[in-house]
C-alpha positions as CSV (number, residue, x, y, z in Angstrom):
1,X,132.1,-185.1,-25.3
2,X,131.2,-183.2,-28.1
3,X,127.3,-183.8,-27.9
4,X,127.3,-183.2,-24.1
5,X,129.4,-179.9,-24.9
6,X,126.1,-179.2,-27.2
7,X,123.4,-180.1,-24.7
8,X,125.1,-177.9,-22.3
9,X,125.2,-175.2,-24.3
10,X,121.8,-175.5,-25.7
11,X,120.6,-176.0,-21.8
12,X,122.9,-172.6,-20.8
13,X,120.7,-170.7,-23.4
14,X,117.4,-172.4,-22.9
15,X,118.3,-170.8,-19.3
16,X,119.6,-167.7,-20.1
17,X,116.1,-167.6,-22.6
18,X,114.0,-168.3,-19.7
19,X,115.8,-165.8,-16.8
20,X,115.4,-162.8,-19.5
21,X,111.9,-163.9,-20.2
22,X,110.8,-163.7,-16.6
23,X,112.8,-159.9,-16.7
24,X,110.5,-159.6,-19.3
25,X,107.7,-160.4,-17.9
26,X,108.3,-158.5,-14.7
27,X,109.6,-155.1,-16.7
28,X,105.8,-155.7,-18.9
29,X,103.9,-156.9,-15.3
30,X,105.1,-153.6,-13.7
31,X,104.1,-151.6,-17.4
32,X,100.9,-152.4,-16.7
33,X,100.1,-152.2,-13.8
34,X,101.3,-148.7,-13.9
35,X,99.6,-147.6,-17.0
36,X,96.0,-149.0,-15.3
37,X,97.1,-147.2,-12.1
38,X,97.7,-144.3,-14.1
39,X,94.9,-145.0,-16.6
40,X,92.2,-145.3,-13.5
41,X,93.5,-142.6,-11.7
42,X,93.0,-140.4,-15.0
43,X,89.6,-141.4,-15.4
44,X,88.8,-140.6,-11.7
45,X,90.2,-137.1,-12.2
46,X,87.6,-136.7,-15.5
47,X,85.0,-138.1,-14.2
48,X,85.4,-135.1,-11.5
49,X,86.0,-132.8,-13.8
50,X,82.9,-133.8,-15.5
51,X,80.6,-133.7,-12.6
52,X,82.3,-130.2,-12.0
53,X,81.6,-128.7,-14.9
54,X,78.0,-130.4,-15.0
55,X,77.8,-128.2,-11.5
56,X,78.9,-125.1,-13.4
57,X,76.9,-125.4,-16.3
58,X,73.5,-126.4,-14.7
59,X,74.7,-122.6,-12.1
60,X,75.2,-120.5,-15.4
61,X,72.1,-121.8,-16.8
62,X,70.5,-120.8,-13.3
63,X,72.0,-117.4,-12.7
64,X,70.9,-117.1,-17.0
65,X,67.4,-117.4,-15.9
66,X,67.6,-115.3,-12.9
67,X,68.6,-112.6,-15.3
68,X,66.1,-113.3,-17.9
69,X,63.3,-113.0,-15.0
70,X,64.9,-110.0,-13.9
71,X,65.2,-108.5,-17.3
72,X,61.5,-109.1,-17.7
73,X,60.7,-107.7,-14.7
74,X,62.8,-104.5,-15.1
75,X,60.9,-103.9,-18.7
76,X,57.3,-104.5,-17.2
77,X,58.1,-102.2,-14.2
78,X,59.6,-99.3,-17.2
79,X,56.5,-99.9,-18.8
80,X,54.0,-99.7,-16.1
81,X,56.2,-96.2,-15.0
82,X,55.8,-95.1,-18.3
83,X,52.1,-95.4,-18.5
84,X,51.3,-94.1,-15.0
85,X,53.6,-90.6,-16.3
86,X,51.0,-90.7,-19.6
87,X,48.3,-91.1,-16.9
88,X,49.5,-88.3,-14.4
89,X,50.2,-86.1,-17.9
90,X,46.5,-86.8,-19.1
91,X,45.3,-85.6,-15.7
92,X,47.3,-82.7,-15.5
93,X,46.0,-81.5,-18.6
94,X,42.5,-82.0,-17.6
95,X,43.1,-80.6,-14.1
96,X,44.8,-77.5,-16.2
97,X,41.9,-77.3,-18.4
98,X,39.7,-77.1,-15.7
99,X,41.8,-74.2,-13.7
100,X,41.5,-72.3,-16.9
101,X,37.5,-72.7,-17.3
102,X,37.2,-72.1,-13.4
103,X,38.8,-68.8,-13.6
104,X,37.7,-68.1,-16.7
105,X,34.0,-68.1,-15.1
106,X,35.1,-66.7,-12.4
107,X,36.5,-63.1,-14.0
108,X,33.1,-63.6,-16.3
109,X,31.0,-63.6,-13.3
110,X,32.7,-60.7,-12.0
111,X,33.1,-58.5,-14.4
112,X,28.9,-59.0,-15.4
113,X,28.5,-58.4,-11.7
114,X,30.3,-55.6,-11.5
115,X,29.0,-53.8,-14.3
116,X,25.4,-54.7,-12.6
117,X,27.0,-53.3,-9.5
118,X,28.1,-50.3,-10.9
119,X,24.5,-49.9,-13.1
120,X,22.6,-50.2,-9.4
121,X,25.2,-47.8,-7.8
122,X,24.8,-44.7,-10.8
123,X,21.4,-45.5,-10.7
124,X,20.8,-45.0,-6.6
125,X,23.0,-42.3,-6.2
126,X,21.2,-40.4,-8.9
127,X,18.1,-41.2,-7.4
128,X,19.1,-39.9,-3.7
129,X,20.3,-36.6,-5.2
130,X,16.9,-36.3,-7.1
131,X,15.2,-37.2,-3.9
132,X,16.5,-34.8,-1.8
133,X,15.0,-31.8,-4.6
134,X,11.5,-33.3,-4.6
135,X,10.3,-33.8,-1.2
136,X,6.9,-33.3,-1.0
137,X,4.6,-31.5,0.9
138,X,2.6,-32.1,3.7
139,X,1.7,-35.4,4.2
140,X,2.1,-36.9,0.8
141,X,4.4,-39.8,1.7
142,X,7.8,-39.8,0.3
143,X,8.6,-42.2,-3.0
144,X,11.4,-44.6,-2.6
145,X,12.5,-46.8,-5.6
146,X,13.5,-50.2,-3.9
147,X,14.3,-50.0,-0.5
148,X,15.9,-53.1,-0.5
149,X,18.3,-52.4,-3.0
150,X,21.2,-52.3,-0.3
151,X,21.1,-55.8,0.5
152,X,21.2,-56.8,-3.1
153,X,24.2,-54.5,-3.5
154,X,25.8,-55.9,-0.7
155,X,24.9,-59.2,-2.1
156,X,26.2,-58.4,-5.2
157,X,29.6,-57.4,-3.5
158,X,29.7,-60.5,-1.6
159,X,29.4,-62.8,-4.9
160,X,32.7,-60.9,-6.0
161,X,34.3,-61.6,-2.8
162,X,33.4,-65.0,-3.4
163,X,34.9,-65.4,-6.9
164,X,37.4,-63.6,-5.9
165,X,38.3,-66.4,-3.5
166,X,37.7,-69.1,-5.7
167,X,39.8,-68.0,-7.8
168,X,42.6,-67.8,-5.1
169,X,42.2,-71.0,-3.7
170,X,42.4,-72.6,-7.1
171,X,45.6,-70.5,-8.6
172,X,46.7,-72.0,-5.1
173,X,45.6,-75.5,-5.9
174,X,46.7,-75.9,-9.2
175,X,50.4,-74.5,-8.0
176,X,50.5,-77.0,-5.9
177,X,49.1,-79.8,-8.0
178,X,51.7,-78.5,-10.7
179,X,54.5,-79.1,-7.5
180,X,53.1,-82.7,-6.9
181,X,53.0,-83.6,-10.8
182,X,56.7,-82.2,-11.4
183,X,58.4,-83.9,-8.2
184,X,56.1,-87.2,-9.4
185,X,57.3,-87.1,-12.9
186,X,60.9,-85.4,-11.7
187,X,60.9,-89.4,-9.1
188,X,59.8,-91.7,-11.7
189,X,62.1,-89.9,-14.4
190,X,64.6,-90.9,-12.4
191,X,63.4,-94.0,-10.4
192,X,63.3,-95.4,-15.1
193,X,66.4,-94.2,-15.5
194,X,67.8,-96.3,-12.7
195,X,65.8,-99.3,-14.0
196,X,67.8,-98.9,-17.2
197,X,70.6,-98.5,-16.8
198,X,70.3,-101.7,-15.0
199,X,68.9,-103.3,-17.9
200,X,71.9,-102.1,-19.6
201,X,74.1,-103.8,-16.8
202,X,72.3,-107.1,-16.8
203,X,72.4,-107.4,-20.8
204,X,75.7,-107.2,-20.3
205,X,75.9,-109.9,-17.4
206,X,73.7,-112.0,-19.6
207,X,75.8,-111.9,-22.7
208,X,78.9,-112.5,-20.2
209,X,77.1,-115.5,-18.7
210,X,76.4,-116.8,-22.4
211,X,79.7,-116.5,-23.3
212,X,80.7,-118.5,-20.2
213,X,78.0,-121.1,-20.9
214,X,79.1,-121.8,-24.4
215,X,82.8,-122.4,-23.1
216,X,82.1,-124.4,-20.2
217,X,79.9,-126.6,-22.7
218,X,82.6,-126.9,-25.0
219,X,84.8,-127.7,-21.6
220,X,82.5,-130.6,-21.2
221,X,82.1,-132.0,-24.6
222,X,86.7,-132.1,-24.0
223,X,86.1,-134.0,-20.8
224,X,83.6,-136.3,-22.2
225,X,85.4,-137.1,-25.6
226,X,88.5,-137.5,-23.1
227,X,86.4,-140.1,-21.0
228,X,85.8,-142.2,-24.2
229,X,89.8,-142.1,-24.8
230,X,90.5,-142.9,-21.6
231,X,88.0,-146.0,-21.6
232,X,89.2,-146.9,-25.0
233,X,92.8,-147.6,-24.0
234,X,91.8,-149.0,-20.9
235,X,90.2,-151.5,-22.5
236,X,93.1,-152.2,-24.9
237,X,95.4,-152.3,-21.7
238,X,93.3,-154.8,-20.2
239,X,93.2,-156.4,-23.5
240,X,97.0,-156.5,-23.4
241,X,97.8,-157.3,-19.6
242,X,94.7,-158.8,-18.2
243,X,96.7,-162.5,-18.8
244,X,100.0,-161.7,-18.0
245,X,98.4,-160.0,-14.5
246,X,96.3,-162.6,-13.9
247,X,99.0,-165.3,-14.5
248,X,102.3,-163.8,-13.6
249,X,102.8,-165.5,-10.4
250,X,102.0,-169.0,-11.8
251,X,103.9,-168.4,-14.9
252,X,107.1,-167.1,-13.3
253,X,106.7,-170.0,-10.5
254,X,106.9,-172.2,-13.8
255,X,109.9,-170.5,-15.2
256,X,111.9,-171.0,-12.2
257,X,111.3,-174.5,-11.6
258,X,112.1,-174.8,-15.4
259,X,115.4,-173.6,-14.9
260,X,116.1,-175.3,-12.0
261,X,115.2,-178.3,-13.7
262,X,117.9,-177.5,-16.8
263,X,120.1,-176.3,-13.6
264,X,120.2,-179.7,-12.5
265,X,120.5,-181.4,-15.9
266,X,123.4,-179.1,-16.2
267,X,125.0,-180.5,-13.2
268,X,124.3,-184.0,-13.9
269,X,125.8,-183.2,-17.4
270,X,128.9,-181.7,-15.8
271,X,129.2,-184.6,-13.4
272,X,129.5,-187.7,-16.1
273,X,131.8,-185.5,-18.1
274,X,134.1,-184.8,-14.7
């Protein structure tokens, strides 16, 4: 009685051993399969958070560029503005320079023609009076000292006239080339002025945008070091559940027939001992 009173016993906990090791076993099965659900799903939201910031970086590094051409392009176009005011200055000058020379000929020409003009004048009027006392007699024809001085004179006053113009009509074109060189100089002034301060704004846009690079890289070195943690205990999950997963049906099918087996040695037991 004693020894059967044993060999129950020993059965009951063999049993109660085997019912909490299947509790086990489902309580770890269920572990698992959570943390590889939870592991997987992890790894799916980094590896889109990867590609995403791959998507951002590879934009910044594009709209970088853009602004690199564009800065490039703004200090060519200063430069060529710059050199086309040097130009327009240069010619200015010259087209000055030769304003000056032009009426400087001009008032030259006059004055020596006028002082010819004035000569020929004294000298005819003096003559005309004289003239007028010495007729002579008879039929001793009458001396004339260059008949055809009135032309020339007339000539002479025409040549004034003419400088005279000249000198009008270039006063009147170098006012208006001075216009056309201040409103050029007065719209590229400005037109540079415009082209840096967007220089200014695009430095500022670029350092921004390398600012944003550097932090989006650093957001993708997190992600990628997080992808190697992730895969690393994944793989010591599946190193740690891969057998129970894959055997947990057959192995709690055992079980239970192994405690219905003690079952029923328990209730032959109990039946020889009633």
């Amino acid at each position: 009685m004693d020894a059967f009173t044993q060999v129950k016993a020993a059965i009951d906990n063999m049993m109660a051993m085997l019912k909490q090791e299947m509790a086990d076993e489902v309580k770890f099965n269920d572990y698992c399969k959570d943390s590889i659900a939870e592991n997987e799903g992890s790894q799916a939201d980094n590896a889109r958070a990867i590609e995403l910031k791959n998507r951002e970086i590879t934009d910044t590094e594009t709209s970088i560029k853009a602004l690199h051409a564009e800065l490039d392009k703004l200090a060519k176009a200063i430069a060529e503005s710059e050199v086309e005011e040097q130009k327009a200055s240069q010619l200015r000058v010259k087209e000055s320079q030769d304003f000056q020379t032009t009426m400087a000929d001009q008032e030259a020409t006059i004055k020596v023609i006028k002082m010819a003009l004035e000569k020929m004048t004294k000298f005819y009027e003096s003559f005309a009076q004289e003239s007028e006392s010495q007729k002579p007699p008879g039929k001793l024809q009458e001396y004339k000292k260059s008949g055809g001085s009135s032309p020339v004179i007339s000539m002479m006053r025409d040549l004034i006239t003419d400088s005279k113009r000249v000198m009008v009509d270039a006063k009147a074109e170098e006012q208006k080339a001075w216009e056309e060189y201040k409103t050029f100089i007065d719209e590229s002034n400005a037109a540079i002025a415009d082209m840096e301060n967007s220089v200014v704004n695009k430095q500022k846009e670029l350092a921004d945008k390398d600012k944003l690079l550097i932090e989006q890289k650093g957001d993708l070195d997190d992600a990628t070091e997080e992808k190697s943690d992730l895969e690393a205990a994944n793989k010591d999950l599946h190193g740690q559940c891969d057998f129970i997963l894959n055997n947990f049906d057959t192995r709690q099918q055992a079980r239970s027939e192994e405690i219905e087996a003690l079952r029923e040695a328990m209730g032959i037991l109990s039946g020889a001992l009633n």
